[in-house]
N, C-alpha and C positions, 0 to 999 in steps of 0.2 A: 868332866867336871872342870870347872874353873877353879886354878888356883888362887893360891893370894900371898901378895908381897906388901912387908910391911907400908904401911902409908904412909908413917913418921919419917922414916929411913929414906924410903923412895917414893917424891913427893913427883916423880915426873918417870913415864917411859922411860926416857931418853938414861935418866938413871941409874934406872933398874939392869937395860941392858948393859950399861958403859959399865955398872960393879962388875956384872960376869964377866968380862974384857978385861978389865983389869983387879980385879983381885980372885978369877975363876970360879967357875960353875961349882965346886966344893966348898965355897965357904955365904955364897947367895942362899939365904936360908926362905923355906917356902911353906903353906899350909893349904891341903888340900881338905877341907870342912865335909867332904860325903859322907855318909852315912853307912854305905856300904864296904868303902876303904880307906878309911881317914890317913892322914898321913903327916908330919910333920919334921923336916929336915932340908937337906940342899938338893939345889938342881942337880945336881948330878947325883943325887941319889936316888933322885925323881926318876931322874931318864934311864935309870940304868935299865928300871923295868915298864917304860913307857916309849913309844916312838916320838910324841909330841904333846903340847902342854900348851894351856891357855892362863896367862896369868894377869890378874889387874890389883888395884887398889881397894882394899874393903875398906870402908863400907861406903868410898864416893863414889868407887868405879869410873874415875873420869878418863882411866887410861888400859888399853890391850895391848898385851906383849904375847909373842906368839914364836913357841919356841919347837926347834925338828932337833932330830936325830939324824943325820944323813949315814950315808953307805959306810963314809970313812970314819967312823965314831963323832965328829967335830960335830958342833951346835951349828945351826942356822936360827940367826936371832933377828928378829923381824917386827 
């Protein structure tokens, strides 16, 4: 499932990724909308129990941020 980062907040990619860089993966707050496992909280609470994570802008969707888990615990943000 697609997450979602505020729109208001983060009106660009480039944004989104640059808050987790510099103010950390604990305080980038995210909402995953499924039905079957709703969720709402920070990426790194996200990932603690996912390998990786697709997140865009609701409701424009004009931007995909695409985020891993690698080996060594650290994000790959893309």
């Amino acid at each position: 499932m697609t997450c979602i980062a505020n729109a208001e907040k983060y009106k660009t990619k480039k944004s989104f990724l640059e808050a987790i860089k510099t103010q950390g993966a604990d305080k980038v707050r995210i909402e995953d909308p499924s039905i079957v496992a709703p969720f709402y909280g920070t990426v790194a609470q996200y990932m603690a129990n996912h390998k990786s994570m697709t997140v865009t802008n609701h409701p424009k969707r004009s931007w995909y941020a695409a985020i891993e888990l690698k080996a060594d615990g650290t994000l790959k943000l893309s």
